[in-house]
Each structure stands twice: as C-alpha cells, then as structure tokens.
C-alpha positions as CSV (number, residue, x, y, z in Angstrom):
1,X,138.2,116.0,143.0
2,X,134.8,118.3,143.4
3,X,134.9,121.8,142.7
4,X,134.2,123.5,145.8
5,X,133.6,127.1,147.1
6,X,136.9,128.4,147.9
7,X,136.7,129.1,151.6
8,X,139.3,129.9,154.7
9,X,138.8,126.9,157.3
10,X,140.1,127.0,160.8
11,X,140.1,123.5,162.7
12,X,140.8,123.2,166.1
13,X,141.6,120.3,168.0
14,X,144.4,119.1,170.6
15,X,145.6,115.6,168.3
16,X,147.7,116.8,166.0
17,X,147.7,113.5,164.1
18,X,143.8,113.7,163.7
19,X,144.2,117.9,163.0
20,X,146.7,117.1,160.2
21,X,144.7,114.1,158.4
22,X,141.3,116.4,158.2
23,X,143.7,119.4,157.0
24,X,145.0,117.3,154.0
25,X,141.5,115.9,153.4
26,X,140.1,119.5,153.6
27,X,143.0,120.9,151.2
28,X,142.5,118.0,148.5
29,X,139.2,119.2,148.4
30,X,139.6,122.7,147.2
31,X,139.6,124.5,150.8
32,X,142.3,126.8,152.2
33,X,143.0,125.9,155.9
34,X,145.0,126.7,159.2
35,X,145.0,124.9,162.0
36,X,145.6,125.5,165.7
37,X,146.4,123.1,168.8
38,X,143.6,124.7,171.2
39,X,141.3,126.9,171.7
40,X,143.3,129.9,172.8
41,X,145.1,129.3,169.9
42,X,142.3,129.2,167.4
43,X,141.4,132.2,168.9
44,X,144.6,134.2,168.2
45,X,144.5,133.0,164.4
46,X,140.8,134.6,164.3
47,X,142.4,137.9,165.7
48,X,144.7,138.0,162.3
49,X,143.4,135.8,159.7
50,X,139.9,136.4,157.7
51,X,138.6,133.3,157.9
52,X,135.0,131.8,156.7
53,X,134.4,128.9,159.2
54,X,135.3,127.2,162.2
55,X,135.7,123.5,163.2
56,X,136.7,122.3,166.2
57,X,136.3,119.2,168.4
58,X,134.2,119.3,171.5
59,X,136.8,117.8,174.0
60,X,139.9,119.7,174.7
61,X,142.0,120.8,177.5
62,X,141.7,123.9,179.2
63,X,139.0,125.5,176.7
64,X,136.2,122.8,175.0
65,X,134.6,122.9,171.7
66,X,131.7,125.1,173.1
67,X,133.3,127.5,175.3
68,X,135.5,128.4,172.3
69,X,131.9,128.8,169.8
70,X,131.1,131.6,173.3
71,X,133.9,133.4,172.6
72,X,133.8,133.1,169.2
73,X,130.3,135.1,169.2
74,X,132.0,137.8,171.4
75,X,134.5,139.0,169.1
76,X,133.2,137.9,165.6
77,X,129.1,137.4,166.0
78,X,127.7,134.8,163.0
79,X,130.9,133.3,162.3
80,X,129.4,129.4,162.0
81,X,131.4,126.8,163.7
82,X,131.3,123.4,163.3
83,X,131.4,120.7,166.2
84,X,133.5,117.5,166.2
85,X,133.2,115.2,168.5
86,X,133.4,111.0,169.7
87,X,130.9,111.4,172.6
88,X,128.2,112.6,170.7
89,X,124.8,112.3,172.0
90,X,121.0,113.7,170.8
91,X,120.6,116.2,173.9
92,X,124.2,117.5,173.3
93,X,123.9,117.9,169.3
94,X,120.1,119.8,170.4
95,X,121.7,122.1,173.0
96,X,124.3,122.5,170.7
97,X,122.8,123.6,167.8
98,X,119.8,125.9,169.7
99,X,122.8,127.4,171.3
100,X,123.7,128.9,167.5
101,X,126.6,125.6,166.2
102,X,125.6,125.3,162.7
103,X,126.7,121.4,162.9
104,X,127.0,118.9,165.6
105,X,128.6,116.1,163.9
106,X,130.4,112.5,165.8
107,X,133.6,111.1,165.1
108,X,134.7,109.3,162.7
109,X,133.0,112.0,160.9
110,X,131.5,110.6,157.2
111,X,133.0,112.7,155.0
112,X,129.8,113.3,152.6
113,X,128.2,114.6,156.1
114,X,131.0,117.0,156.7
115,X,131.6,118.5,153.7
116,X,127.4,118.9,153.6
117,X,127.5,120.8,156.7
118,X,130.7,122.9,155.2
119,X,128.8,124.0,152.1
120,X,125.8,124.5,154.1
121,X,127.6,126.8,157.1
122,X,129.4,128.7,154.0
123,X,126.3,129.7,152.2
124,X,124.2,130.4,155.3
125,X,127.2,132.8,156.2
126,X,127.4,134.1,152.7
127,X,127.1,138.0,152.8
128,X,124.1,139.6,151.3
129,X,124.3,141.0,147.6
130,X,122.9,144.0,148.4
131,X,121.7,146.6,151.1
132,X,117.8,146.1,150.5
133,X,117.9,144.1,154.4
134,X,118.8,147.5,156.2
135,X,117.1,149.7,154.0
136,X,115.1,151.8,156.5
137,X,118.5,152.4,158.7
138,X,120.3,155.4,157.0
139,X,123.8,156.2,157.9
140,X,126.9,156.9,157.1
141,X,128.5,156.9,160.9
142,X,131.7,154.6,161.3
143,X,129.8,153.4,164.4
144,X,126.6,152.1,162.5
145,X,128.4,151.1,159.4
146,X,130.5,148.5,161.8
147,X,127.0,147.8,163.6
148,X,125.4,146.3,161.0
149,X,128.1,144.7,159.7
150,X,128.1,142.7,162.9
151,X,124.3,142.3,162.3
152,X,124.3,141.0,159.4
153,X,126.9,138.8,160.8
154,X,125.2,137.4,163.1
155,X,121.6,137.3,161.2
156,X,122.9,134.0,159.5
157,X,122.9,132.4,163.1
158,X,120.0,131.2,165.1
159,X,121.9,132.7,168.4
160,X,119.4,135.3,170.6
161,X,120.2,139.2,170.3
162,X,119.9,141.2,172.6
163,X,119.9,144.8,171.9
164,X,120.7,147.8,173.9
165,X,120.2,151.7,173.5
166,X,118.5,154.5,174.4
167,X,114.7,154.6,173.8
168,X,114.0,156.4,170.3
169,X,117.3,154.9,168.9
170,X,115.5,152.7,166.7
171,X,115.9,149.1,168.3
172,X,113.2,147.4,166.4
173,X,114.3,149.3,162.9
174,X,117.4,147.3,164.2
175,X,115.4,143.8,164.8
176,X,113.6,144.1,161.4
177,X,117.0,144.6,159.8
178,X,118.3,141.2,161.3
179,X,115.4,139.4,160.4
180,X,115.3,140.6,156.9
181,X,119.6,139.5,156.5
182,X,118.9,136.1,157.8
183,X,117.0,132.7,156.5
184,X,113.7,133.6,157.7
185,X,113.3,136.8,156.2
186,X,110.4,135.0,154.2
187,X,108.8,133.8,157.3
188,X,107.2,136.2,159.9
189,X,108.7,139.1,161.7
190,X,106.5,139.9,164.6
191,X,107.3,142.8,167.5
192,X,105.7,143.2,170.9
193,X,106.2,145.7,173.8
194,X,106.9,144.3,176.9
195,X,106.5,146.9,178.9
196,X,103.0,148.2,177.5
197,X,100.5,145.8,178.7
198,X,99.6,144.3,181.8
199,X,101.0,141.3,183.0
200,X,97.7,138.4,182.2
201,X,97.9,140.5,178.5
202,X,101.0,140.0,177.9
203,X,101.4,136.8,179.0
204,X,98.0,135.4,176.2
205,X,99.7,137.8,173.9
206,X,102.9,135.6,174.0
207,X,101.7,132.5,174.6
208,X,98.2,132.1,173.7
209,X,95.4,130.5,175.6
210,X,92.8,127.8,175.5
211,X,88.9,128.5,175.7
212,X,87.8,129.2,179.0
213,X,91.4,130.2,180.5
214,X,90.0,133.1,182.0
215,X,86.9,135.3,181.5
216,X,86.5,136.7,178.3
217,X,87.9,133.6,176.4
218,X,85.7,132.5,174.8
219,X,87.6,130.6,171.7
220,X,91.3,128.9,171.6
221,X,93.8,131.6,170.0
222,X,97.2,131.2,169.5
223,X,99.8,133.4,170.7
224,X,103.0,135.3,169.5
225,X,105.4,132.9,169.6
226,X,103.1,130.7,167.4
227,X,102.3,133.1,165.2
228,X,105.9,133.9,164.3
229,X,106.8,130.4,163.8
230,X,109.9,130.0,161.4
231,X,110.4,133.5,161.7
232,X,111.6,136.2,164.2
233,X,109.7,137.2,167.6
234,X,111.1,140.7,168.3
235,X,110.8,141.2,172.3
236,X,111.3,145.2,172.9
237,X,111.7,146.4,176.7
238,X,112.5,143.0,177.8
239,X,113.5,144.5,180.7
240,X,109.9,145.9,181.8
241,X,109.0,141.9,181.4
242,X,107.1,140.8,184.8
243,X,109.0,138.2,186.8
244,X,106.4,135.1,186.7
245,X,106.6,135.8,182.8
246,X,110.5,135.9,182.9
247,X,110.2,132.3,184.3
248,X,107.8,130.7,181.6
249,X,110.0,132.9,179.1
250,X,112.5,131.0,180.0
251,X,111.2,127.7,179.8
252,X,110.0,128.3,176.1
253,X,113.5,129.4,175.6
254,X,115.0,126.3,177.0
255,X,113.0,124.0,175.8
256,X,111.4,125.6,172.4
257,X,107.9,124.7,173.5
258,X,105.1,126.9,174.9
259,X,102.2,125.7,176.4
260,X,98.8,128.1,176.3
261,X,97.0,129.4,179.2
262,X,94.6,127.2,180.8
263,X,96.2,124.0,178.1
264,X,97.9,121.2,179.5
265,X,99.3,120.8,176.0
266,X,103.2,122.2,175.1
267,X,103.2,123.4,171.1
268,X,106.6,122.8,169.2
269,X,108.1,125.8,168.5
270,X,110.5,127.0,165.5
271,X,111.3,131.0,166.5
272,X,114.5,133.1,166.2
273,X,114.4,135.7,169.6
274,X,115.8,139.1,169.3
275,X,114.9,141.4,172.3
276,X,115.5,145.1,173.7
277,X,115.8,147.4,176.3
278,X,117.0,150.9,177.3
279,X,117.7,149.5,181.2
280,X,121.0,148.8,182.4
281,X,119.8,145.2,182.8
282,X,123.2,143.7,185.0
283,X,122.1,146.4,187.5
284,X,118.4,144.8,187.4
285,X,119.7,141.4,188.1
286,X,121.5,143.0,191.2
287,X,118.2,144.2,192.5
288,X,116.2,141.0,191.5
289,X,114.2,142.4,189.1
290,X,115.6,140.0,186.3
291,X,116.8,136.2,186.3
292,X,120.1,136.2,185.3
293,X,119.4,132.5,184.0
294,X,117.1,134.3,181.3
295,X,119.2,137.3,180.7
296,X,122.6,135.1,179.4
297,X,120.0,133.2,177.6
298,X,118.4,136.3,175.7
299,X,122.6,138.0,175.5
300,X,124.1,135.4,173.4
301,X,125.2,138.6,171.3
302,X,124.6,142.1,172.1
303,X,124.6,144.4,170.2
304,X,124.6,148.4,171.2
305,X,122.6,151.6,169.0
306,X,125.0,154.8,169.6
307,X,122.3,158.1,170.8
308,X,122.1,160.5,168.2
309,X,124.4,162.5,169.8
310,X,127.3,160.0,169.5
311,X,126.7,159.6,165.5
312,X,126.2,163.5,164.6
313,X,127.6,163.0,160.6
314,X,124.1,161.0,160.3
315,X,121.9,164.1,161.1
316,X,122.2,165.9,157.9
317,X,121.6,162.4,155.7
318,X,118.5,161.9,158.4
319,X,116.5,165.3,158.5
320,X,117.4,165.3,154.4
321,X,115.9,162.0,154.1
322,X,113.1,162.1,156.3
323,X,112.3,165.4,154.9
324,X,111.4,163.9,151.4
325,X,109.0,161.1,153.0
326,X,107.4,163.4,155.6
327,X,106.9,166.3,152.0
328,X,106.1,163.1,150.0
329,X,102.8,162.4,152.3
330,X,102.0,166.0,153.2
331,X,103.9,168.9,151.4
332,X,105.3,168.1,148.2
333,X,106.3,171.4,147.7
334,X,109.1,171.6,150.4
335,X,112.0,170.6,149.2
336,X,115.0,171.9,151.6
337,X,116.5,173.0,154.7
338,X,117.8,176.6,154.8
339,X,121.7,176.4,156.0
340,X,120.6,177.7,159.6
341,X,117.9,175.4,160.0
342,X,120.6,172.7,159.4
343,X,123.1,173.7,161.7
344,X,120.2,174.4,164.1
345,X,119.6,170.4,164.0
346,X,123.1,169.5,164.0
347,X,123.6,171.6,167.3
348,X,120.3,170.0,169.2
349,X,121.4,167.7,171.9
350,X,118.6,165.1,170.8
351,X,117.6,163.2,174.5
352,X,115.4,161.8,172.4
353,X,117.5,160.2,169.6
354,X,116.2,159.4,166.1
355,X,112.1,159.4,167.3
356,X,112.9,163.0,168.4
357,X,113.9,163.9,164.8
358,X,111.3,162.2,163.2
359,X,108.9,164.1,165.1
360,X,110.7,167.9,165.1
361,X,110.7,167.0,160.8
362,X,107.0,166.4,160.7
363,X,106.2,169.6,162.7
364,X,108.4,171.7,160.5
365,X,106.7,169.8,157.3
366,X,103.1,170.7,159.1
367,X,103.6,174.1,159.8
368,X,105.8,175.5,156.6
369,X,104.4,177.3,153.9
370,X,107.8,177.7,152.3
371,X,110.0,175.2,150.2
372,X,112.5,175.7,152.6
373,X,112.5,175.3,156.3
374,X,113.7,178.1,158.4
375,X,116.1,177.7,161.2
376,X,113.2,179.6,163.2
377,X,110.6,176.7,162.7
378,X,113.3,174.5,163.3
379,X,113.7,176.1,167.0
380,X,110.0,175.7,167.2
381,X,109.7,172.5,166.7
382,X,112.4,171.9,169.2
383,X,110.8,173.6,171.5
384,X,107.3,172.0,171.5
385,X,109.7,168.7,171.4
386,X,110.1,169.6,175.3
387,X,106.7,169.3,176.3
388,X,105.7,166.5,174.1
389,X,104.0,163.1,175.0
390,X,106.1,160.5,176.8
391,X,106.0,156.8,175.5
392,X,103.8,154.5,177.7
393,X,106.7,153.3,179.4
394,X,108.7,156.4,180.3
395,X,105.3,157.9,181.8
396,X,104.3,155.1,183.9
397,X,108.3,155.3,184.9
398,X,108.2,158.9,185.5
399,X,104.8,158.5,187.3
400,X,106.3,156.2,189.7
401,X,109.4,158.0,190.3
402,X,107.3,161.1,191.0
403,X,105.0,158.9,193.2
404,X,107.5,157.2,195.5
405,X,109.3,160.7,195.7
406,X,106.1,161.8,197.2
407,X,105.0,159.4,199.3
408,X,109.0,159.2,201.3
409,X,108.3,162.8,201.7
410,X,105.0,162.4,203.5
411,X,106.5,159.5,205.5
412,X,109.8,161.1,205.6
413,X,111.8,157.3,204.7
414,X,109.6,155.4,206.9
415,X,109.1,152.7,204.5
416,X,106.7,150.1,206.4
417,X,104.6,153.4,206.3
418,X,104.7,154.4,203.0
419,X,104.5,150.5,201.7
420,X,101.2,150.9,203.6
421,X,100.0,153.9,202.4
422,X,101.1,152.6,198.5
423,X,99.5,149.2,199.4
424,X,102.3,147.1,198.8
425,X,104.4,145.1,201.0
426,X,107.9,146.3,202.0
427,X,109.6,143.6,199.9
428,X,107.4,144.9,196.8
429,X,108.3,148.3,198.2
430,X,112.2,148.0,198.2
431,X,112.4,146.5,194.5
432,X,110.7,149.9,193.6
433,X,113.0,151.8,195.2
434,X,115.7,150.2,194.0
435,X,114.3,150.4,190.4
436,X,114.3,153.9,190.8
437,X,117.2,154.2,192.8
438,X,115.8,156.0,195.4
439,X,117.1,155.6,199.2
440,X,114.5,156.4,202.0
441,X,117.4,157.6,204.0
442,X,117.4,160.6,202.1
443,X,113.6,161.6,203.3
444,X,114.2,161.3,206.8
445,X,114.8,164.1,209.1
C-alpha cells in the first residue's frame, strides 16, 4: 500500500453498494472517510466534522452533485470537491470545473486518476505556512481574523469573489491578499476601477482593441484581461460597470474568451475574477441597472469587510502601525501617540473607514514637530478629514444626486420636463432616479 497524506474524505452518493466499495478502497489507501446517502446529508456531516475533501456523484435524488458543490461554497468557501459521475461529457467536465470542482472525473473511475485528483485537491487546499499572503491587512478583530480565514479558503479555488464593503475598507488590499494565498500568486495581479473611466475606456482597457478600432488607435494593444493571464483580474466598483459592458463581461465570463475592439478574433483566456463594490447590488438588479445573469456569475462567494466602526480593537494596532511607515518616509523622529490622542482615534466615528485613517495619520505625521502626537492635532486632522476630496466615484455620485435634486425642484416632479431639460430620455431619467432613490413625487406641489 502507498503512503498517503492523511486526509478526512467525505463521499456522497445515493448507491450504498458503490458508496461502501470506494470507502474501503479509500481506507486501504491510508485515508480517513465518512460517508453519507445524499446531499442533505453530506451537508449535516460538514456542519460537525472537519473534513479535507469532498466527493460526490453528479446524479442524485432531490439534491445533484453540483447543487450540493453551491452550497458547499456558502457555508465553507475553498473546500474542493470532487465530481463522480457515468454521464460524463466535455461541456459538463468544462462548466464543471470553471464553476470552481477541482475534478470532473466518469465512472468507473481509474483509480490512478482518482487518487491523482485526491492528492492534487489536498495540496491545492493545503493551508499556507505562514502569514506573508495578508501581510498588508493588520488586525486582530474576531471579524477579520474569520474573514481571511474564509479567504484563504477560498483562494485555493478558481470560483469568482465578489466582495462587499464600504468604500475605504480596503477591498483591493482584500483582492491582493487572495491572489497572493492562491496558485497564481506568481502570475499577475492586475486591478481596475470600474467606475473611473468612461464607458469606450473602459471597455479597451478590459478588452483591448485592434488597429483602427476607433480614432486614436493606431497599433493592436491588448487589454486587461490579457494582460493578467494565469493570474488574477481584480474588478473594483463592479457595480458602476456600464450595461453594454456588463453584457460582453459576461460573455468572457461564460465562455473564457475575449474578443478586442474592432477584431473579429476571440483570445483564449486563463484569468481568476475577483470583483467589488460598496452598492447594494440586489437592489441594482431590481432597478435594472445590473444583469442578474452576471451578478450570480461574479457572487460565487462573497465575502463582506466590516467599517471601521464595527472592528474598533484594530484601531490602536492601525494608527500604531501606520504611524511607523507614514514617520519611516517623512518624520523619523515621531515615535508615538500621547494617550489622548489615542482615545481621540478610538472615539472617531470613521465614515470613511481605514482610507480615513490613513489619511488623518499622514496629516498628524506632516504637521508635528514633536515625537508624540497630541490629541489636539489629532482633532485637527479629523477635522480637515470633513472637508477633504471625495473619490472620483462618490463626487460624480454626489454631483448627480445634487443635480437631479435640483432639476425636480425647478420642474417640481415633472419628469418628461426635467428629462428634457437633463437631455435624457425618461427611461434614462427613471434609472437615475431610482439609482439615487429619489421619487419626483416628492417635488411636486
């Protein structure tokens, strides 16, 4: 018998003859195992048992092979499964695996294969040796200790991430941390904001375009999702993503090929997608203003960044660590917080999360001459926080807030007026409104 990793296997399937004759195969060959009848029930043994891998057959009663790897992800993200099956096909093993299934394998299973996709799934899964992959997060909050243990979960796993939080909560600090747990941390980890260029920008930025596409292009030049190939394509403010780009989005996701403006040629494509927002993106795809198609596609797992003002414990390991690099560049003289000063930080409501603090350091770093920062600079830097520069994003959102305000006030709610008046046609009108969540009826008299 081979020496083999010792590992906890659950196999699911609804023969019991078959389930018990790959359970004595698997246990002569070194692993632990425990079996279960269905899916339901595979799930209930993952609710008390710490187990290493998953494999189940495709074709069951009442919950199939796939729909079980779904809720799988919910509940344990990254675990790898393993898919069994004696209607095996190329298209099924392809969705199957771009879907996040470590193995698609077809009955009667060669054993050699299986236990190759076993030792494979086990070592892709295996947990990190150290912490060097979330190095830039520091924390010490229950919340984001059990956050990126879920991320590094699921960095072992091609599935999409999508994830949520506030904007200055650091969701691409996030993104970079998944991509530096997972296989292609050697490849390229490229980020883009969705909601800072314009919608022909965006779109060559993504996919790239041929000479001639439009004016100004003079040569062939490849885009984003080429230039991260084998590595990770980090998509922040997905949800400020124009709809025609949502659609070709979603046919490079699909079919993991993208085809260059003005090309009639599609480009193979080997990319791991992890995307962002701040939005409340269900309530978008009520209004129409995202495909729900494209958002279940990007939410295979989601994962959510707690405000500052949920994790409070960090805020002392933050400004004392931030402190040092912002001294370090500027300063090397200031060495500490005065006791005020810290309980001033720890008391700041922090609307604008960890970017806030970042920012409120530097200032007190800038304008100290003493080793130790008084509570009073601290206050002062707060306060100049209130009337600092916006992101891109939340001006052009506050911009238009302000401006539909204003223009239902002039028209008081008549909205084929003020459409006019904005030079947009009411159905372009109402999405805006409803982004905004304004109601004309409450502007007319």
């Amino acid at each position: 018998m081979i020496s083999r990793k010792p590992a906890h296997l659950l196999l699911v399937d609804d023969d019991p003859g078959l389930l018990k004759l790959l359970g004595m195969r698997l246990t002569s060959e070194g692993y632990s195992v425990v079996t279960a009848e269905s899916g339901q029930e595979g799930l209930r043994v993952l609710n008390r048992e710490k187990v290493d891998l998953v494999i189940s057959d495709l074709r069951m009663d009442e919950m199939d092979g796939m729909q079980l790897f779904t809720e799988i992800q919910k509940v344990q993200p990254g675990m790898p499964v393993i898919i069994l099956t004696a209607h095996g096909s190329i298209p099924d093993a392809v969705a199957a695996t771009q879907q996040g299934v470590f193995s698609f394998l077809t009955k009667p299973v060669d054993k050699d294969a299986l236990y190759h996709a076993i030792d494979g799934a086990l070592e892709q899964s295996a947990p990190a040796t150290d912490d060097s992959w979330r190095e830039s997060i520091v924390t010490r909050s229950p919340l984001m200790l059990r956050l990126l243990e879920q991320a590094r979960m699921v960095a072992q796993s091609d599935v999409s991430v999508l994830i949520n939080g506030q904007s200055g909560t650091g969701k691409e600090v996030f993104a970079q941390a998944i991509h530096n747990a997972s296989p292609r941390s050697q490849k390229p980890f490229i980020a883009i904001n969705c909601g800072a260029l314009p919608e022909q920008l965006l779109e060559s930025e993504l996919f790239g375009h041929a000479r001639g596409a439009f004016t100004g292009a003079v040569s062939n030049r490849e885009g984003l999702f080429q230039a991260a190939e084998g590595g990770t394509l980090f998509l922040d403010e997905i949800g400020d993503m124009p709809a025609p780009l949502q659609v070709k989005l979603l046919r490079v996701l699909q079919e993991r090929k993208v085809r260059p403006l003005g090309s009639n040629r599609d480009i193979d494509i080997d990319v791991r997608i992890v995307s962002a927002t701040h939005r409340d993106l269900p309530k978008a795809m009520a209004r129409g203003e995202f495909r729900e198609d494209l958002y279940y596609r990007l939410n295979v797992v989601s994962l959510k960044i707690p405000a500052l003002a949920e994790r409070t414990e960090d805020i002392p390991l933050l400004a004392n660590h931030l402190l040092r690099q912002s001294a370090e560049r500027h300063k090397p003289f200031v060495r500490a917080f005065s006791t005020d000063a810290m309980k001033r930080l720890m008391t700041a409501s922090w609307p604008g999360n960890v970017r806030q603090l970042v920012n409120v350091i530097e200032q007190c770093v800038a304008l100290t001459s003493s080793p130790v920062i008084s509570d009073a600079l601290v206050e002062q830097a707060l306060e100049g926080e209130n009337t600092a520069l916006p992101t891109f994003v939340e001006a052009r959102n506050q911009f238009e807030l302000n401006y539909l305000r204003k223009l239902l006030q002039i028209t008081k709610g008549n909205v084929t007026h003020a459409a006019r008046m904005a030079g947009r046609n009411r159905t372009e009108f109402y999405k805006l409104l409803s982004r905004h969540e304004l109601d004309a009826n409450d502007f007319k008299e």
